[in-house]
DOLOMAR-397659 format. One record per residue: x, y, z of N, C-alpha, C in turn; residue in one letter. Coordinates in Angstrom, 2 decimals, always signed. Last residue first. Layout:
% DOLOMAR-397659
NODE       npx       npy       npz      capx      capy      capz       cpx       cpy       cpz   resn
NODE         X         Y         Z         X         Y         Z         X         Y         Z      a
...
This chain:
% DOLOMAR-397659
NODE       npx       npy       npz      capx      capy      capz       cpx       cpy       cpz   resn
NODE     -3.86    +54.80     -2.80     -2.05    +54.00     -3.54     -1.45    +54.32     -3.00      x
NODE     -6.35    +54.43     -1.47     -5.15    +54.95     -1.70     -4.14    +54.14     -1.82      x
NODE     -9.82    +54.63     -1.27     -8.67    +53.57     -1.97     -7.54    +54.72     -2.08      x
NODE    -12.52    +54.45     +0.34    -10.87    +55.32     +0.78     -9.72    +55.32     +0.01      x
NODE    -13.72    +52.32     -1.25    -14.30    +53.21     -0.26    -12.90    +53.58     +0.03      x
NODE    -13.00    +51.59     -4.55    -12.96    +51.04     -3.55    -12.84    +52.44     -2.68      x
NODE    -13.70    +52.43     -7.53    -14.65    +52.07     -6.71    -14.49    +51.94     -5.00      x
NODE    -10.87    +52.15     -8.45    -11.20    +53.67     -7.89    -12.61    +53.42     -7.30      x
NODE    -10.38    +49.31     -8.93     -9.71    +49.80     -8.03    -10.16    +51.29     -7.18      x
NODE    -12.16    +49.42    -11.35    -11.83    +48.61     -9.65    -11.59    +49.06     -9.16      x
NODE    -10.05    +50.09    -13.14    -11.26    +50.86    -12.76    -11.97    +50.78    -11.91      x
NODE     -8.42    +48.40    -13.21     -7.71    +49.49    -13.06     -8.63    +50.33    -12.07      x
NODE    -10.33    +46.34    -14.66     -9.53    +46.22    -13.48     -9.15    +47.10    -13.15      x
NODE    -10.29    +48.08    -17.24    -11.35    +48.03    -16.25    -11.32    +47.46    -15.14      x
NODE     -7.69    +47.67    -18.31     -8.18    +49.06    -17.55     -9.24    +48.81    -16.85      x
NODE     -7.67    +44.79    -18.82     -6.68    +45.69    -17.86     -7.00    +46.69    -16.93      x
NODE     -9.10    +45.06    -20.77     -9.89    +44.57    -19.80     -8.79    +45.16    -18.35      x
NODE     -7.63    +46.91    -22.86     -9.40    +47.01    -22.63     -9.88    +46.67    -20.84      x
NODE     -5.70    +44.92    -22.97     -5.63    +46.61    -22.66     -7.00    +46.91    -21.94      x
NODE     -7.54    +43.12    -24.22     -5.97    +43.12    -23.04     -5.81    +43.77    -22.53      x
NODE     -8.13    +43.84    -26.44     -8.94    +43.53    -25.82     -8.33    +43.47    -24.23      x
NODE     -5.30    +45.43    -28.13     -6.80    +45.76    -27.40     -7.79    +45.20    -26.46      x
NODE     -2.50    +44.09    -26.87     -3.65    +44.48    -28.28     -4.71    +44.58    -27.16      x
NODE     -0.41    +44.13    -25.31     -1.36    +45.38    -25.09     -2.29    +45.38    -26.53      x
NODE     +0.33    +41.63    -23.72     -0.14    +41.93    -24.79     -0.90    +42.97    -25.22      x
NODE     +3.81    +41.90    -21.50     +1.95    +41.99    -21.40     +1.65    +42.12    -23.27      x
NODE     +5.80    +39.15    -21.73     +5.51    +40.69    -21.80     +3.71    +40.51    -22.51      x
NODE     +8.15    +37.48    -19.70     +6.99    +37.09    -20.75     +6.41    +38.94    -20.05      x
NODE    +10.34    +36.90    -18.18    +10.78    +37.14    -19.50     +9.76    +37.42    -20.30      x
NODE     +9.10    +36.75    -15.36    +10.43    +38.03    -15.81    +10.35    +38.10    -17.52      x
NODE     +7.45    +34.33    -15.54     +6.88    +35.57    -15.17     +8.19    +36.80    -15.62      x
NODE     +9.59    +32.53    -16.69     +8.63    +32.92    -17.35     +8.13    +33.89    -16.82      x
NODE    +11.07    +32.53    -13.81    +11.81    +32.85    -15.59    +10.66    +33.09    -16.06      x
NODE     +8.73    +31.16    -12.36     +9.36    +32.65    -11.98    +10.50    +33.19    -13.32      x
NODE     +8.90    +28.31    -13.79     +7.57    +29.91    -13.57     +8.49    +30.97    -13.35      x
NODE    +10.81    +27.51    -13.05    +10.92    +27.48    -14.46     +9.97    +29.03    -14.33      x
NODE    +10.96    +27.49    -10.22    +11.75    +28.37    -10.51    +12.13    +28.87    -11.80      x
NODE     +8.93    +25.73    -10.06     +8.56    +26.92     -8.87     +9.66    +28.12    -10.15      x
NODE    +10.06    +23.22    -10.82     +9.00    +24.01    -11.30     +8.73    +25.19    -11.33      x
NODE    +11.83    +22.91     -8.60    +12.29    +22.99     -9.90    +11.06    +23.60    -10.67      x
NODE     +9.90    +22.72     -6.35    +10.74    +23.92     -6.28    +11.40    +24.30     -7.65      x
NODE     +6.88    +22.38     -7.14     +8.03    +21.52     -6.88     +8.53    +22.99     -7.33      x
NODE     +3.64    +23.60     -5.63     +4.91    +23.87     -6.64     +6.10    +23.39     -6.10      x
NODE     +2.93    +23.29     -2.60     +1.82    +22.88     -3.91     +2.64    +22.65     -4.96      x
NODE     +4.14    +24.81     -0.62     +3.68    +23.42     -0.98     +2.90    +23.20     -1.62      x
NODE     +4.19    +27.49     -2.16     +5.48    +26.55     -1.66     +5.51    +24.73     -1.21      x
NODE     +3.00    +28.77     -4.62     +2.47    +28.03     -3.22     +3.88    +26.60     -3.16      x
NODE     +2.95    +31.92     -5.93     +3.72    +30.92     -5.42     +3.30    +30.21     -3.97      x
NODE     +2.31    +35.21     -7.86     +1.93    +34.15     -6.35     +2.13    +32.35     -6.46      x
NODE     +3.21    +37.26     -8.71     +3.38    +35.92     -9.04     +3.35    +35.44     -7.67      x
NODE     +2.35    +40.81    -10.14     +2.71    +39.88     -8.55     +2.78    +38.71     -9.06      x
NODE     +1.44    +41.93    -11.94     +2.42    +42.51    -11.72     +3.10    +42.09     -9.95      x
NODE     -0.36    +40.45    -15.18     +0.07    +40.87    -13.92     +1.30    +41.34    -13.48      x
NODE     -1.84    +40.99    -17.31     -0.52    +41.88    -16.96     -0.34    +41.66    -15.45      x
NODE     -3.19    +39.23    -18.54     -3.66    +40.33    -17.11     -2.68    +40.82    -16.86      x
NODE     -2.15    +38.49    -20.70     -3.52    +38.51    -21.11     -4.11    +39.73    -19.40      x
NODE     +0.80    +37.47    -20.10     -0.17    +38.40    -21.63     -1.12    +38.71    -21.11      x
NODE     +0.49    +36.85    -17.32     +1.09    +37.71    -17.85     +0.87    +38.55    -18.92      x
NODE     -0.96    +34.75    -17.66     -0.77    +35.74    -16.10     -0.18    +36.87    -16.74      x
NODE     -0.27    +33.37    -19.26     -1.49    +33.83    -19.18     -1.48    +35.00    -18.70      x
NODE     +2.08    +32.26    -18.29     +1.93    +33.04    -19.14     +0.70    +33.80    -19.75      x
NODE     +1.22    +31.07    -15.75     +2.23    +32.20    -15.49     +2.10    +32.97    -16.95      x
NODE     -0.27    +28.94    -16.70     -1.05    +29.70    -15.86     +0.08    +31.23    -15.70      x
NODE     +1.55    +27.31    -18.26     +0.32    +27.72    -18.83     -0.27    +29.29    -18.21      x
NODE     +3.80    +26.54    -16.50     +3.83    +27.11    -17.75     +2.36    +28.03    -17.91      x
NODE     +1.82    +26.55    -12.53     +2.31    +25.46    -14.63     +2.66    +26.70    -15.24      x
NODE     +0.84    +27.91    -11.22     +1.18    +26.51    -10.96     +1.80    +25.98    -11.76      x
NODE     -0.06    +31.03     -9.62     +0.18    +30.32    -11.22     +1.28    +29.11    -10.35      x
NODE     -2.08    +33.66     -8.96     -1.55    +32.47     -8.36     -1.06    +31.63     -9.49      x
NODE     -1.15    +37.10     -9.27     -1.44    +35.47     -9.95     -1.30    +35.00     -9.18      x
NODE     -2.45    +40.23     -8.58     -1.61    +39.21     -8.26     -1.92    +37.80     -8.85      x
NODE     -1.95    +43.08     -9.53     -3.15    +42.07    -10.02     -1.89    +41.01     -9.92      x
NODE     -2.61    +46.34     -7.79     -2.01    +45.06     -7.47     -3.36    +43.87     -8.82      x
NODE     -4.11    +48.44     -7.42     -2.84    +49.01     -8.19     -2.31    +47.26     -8.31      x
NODE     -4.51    +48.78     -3.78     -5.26    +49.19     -5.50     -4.06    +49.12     -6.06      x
NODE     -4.27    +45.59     -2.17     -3.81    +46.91     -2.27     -4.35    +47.60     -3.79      x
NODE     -5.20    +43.22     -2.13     -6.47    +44.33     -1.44     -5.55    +45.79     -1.42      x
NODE     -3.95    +41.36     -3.82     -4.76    +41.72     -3.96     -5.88    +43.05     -3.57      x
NODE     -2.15    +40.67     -1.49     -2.16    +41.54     -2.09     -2.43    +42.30     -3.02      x
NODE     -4.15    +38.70     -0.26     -3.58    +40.30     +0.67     -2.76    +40.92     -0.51      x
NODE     -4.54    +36.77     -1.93     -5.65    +37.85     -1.70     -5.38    +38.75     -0.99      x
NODE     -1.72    +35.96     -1.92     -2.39    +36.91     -3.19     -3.33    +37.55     -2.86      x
NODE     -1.51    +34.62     +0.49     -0.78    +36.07     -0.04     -1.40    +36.98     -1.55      x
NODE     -3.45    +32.86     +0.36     -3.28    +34.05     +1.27     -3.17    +35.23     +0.83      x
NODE     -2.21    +31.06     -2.15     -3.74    +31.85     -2.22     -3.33    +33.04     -1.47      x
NODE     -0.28    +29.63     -2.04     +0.05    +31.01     -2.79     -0.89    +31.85     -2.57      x
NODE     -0.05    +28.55     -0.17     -0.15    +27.17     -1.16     -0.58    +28.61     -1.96      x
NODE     +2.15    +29.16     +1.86     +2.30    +27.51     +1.92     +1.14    +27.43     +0.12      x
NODE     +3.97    +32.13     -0.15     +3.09    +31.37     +1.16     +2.83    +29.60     +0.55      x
NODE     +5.15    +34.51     -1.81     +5.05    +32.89     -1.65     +4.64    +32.72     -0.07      x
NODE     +5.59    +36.59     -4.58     +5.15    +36.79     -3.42     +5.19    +34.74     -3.40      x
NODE     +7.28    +38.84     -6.69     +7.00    +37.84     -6.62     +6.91    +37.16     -5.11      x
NODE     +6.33    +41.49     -8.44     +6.64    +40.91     -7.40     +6.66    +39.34     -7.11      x
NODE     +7.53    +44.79    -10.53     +6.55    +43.24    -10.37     +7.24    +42.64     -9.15      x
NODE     +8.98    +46.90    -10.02     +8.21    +46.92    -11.37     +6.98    +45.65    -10.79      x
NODE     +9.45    +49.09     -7.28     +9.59    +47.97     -8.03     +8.50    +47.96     -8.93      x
NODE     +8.53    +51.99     -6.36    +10.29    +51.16     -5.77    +10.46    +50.03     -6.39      x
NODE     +6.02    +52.74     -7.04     +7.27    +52.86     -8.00     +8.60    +52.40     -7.47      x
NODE     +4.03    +52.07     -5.11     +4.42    +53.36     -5.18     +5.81    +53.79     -6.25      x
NODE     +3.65    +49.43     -6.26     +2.10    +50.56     -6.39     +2.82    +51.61     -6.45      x
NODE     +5.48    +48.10     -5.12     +4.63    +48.30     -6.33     +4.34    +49.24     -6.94      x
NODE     +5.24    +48.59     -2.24     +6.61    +49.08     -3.00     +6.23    +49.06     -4.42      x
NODE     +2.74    +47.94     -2.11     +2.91    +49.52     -1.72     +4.14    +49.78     -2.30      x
NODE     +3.69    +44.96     -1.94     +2.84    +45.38     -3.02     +2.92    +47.02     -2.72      x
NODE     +5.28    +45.09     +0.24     +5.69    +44.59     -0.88     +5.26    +45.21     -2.06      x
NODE     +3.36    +45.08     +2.37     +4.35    +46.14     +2.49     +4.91    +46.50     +1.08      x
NODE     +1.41    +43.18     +2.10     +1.60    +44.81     +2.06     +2.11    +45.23     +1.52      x
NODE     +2.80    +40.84     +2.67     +2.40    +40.87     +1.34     +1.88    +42.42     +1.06      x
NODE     +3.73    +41.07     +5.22     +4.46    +41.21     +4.06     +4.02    +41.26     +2.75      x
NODE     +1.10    +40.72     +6.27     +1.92    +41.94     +6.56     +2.59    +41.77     +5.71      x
NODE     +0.05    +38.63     +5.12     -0.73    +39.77     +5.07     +0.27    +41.40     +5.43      x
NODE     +1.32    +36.53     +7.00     +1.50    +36.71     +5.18     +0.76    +38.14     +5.01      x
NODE     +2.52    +36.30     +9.57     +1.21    +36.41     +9.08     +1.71    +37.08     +7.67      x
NODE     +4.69    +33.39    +10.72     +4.30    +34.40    +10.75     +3.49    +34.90     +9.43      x
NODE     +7.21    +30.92    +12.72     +5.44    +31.42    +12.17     +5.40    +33.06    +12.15      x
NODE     +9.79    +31.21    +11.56     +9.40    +31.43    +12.33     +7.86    +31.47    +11.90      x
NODE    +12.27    +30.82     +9.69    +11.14    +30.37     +9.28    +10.28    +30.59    +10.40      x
NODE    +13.15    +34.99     +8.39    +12.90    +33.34     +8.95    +12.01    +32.06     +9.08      x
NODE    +11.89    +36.55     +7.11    +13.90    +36.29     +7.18    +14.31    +35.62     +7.86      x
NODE     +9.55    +37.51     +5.15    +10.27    +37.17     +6.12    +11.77    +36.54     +5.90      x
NODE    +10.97    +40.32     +3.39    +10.98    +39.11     +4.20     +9.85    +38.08     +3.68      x
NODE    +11.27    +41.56     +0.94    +10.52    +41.83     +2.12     +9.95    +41.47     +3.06      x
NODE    +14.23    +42.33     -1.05    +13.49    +41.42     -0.09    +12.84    +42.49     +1.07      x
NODE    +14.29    +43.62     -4.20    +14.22    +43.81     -2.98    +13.91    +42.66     -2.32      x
NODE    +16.42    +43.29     -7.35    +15.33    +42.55     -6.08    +15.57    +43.34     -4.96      x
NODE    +17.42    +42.97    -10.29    +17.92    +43.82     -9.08    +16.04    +42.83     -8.27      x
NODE    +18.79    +39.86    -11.64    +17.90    +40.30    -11.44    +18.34    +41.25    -10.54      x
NODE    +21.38    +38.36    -12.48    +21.56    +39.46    -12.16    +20.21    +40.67    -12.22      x
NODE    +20.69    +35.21    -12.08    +20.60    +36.10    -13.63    +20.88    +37.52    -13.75      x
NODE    +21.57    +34.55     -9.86    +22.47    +34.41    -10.62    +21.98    +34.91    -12.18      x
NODE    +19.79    +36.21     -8.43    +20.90    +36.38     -8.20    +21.92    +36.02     -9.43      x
NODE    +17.19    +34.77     -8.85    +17.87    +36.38     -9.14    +19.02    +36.21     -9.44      x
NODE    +18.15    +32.33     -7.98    +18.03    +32.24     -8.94    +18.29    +33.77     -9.52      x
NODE    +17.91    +33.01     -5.36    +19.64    +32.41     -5.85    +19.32    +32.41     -7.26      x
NODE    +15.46    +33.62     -4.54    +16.35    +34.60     -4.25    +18.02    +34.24     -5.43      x
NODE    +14.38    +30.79     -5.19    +13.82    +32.52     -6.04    +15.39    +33.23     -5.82      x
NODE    +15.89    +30.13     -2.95    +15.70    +29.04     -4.03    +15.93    +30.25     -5.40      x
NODE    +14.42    +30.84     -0.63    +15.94    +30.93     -0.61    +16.09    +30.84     -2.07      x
NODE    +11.69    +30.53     -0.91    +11.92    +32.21     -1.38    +13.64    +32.33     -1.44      x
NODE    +11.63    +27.85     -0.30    +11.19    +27.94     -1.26    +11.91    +29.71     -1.96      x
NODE    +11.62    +28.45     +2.56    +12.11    +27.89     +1.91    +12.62    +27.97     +0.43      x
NODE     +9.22    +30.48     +3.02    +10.54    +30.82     +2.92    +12.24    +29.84     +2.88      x
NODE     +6.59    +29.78     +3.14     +7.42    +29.97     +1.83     +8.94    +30.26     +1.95      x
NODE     +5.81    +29.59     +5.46     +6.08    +28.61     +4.76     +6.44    +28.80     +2.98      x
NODE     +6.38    +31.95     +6.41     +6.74    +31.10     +6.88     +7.19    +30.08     +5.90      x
NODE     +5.64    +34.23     +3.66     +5.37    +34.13     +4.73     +6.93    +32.73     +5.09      x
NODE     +7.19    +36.60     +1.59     +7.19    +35.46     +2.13     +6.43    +35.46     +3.47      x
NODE     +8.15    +38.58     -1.13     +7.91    +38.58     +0.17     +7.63    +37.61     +0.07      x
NODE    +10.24    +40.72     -3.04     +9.96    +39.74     -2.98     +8.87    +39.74     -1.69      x
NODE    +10.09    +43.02     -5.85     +9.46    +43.21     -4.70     +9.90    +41.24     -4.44      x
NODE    +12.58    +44.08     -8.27    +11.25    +42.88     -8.22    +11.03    +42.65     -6.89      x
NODE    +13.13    +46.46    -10.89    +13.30    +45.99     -9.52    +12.12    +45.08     -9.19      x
């Protein structure tokens, strides 16, 4: 299952994601937004990532105007290693080497045809658990229990 969320200015861009699921018979949640109305990336990028963290989805794929926002909000949930990725290059990285488990998407930054090669690559490309990968994974992991109250 694949968490979506959106601010404003991604939600262009999140119609696009959504049709693409759809037609590969991805399962997906949406976690808005569900319009283009101004509104604050931080709340959806929550809610999304907690569906993560707490087992309602495997990976996410999150979008605001230029991807940062949303990643650093969901970034601040434990359990979250969100990408920002622009190119081929940066999504598969994202993936072998940090396992990530968010794809952060900047709706004006990424041509939508682009936008939607990445998001195939983030679904089809699998973490590299040789060692050093693993290694560094966990110590991100290990982050996470540093943080003052940290609950998943």
């Amino acid at each position: 299952m694949i968490a979506l969320a959106c601010d404003h200015g991604g939600f262009e861009l999140m119609k696009g994601v959504r049709s693409f699921l759809d037609e590969g018979g991805f399962a997906y949640m949406d976690f808005g937004t569900f319009s283009p109305e101004s509104c604050d990336y931080p709340e959806f990028a929550a809610i999304a990532a907690r569906a993560i963290t707490g087992g309602d989805c495997d990976r996410g794929i999150f979008i605001c105007g230029t991807g940062i926002g949303i990643s650093i909000a969901a970034n601040k949930i434990p359990g979250i290693r969100a990408a920002v990725c622009f190119d081929h290059y940066t999504v598969e990285m994202a993936r072998r080497h940090n396992d990530a488990n968010v794809l952060a998407l900047g709706a004006r930054v990424v041509d939508p045809g682009l936008a939607i090669e990445i998001v195939g690559l983030f679904l089809s490309t699998d973490f590299d658990t040789s060692g050093r990968h693993s290694r560094r994974v966990e110590m991100l992991n290990d982050l996470d229990k540093l943080r003052p109250g940290n609950q998943r």
